[in-house]
N, C-alpha and C positions, 0 to 999 in steps of 0.2 A: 228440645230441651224442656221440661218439666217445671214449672214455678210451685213453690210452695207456698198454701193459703193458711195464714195464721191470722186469723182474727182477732180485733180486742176484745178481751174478754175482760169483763167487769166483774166482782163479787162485791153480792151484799149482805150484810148481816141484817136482816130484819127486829121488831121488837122483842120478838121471842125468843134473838139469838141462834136463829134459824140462817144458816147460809145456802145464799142465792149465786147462781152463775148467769148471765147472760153476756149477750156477743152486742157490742157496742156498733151500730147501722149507719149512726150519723149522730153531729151535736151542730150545735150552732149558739153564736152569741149575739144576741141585741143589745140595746144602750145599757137596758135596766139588768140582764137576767142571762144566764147560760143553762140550757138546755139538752138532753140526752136523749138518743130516742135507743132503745132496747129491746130485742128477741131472747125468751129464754133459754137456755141449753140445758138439756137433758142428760141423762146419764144412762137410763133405760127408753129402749126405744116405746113401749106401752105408754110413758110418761109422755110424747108426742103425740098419740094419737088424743089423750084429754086435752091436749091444750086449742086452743080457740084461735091461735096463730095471730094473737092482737098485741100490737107495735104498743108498746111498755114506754112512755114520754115522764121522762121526771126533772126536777130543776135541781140545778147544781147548787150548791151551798159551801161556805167554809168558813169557819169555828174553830179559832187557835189552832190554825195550820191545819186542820184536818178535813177533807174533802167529805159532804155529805151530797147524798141524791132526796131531794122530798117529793111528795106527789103536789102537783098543782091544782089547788083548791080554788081559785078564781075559775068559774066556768068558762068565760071570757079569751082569760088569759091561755087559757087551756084548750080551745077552741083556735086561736090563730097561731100559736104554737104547732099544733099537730096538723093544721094548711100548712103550713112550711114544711114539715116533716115529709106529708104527705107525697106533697110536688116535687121537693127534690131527690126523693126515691123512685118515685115514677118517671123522673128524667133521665135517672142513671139507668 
């Protein structure tokens, strides 16, 4: 029997109104903060070979109902973030 692999797939619209695809890898929540970690998807394969294949971590947000992703600007914060990210993709 055959299973079929459907990934979450996320879109973003960036500030330029530019839309983003990527395949959602893992999230996680702490007390303060929810967290995404992301791989981009392509649509040409050339567009693969530029990429640098670097796990995409951004923090969840939400604004009268509306789900936003921001990039984590605490180095800090962004640093034991992406240790958790890390370790729990290298466990699976």
């Amino acid at each position: 029997m055959s299973e079929e692999f459907n990934p979450d797939l996320v879109s973003v619209i960036d500030e330029n109104g530019v839309e983003h695809v990527f395949e959602e890898l893992d999230r996680i929540e702490t007390d303060t903060a929810k967290y995404v970690a992301l791989l981009p998807v392509y649509d040409e394969a050339e567009e693969i070979l530029d990429d640098d294949g670097e796990l995409i971590i951004l923090k969840v947000g939400e604004e009268c109902g509306e789900t936003y992703l921001y990039p984590i600007e605490d180095d800090t914060e962004f640093e034991k973030v992406g240790q958790v990210f890390e370790k729990r993709l290298f466990d699976n």
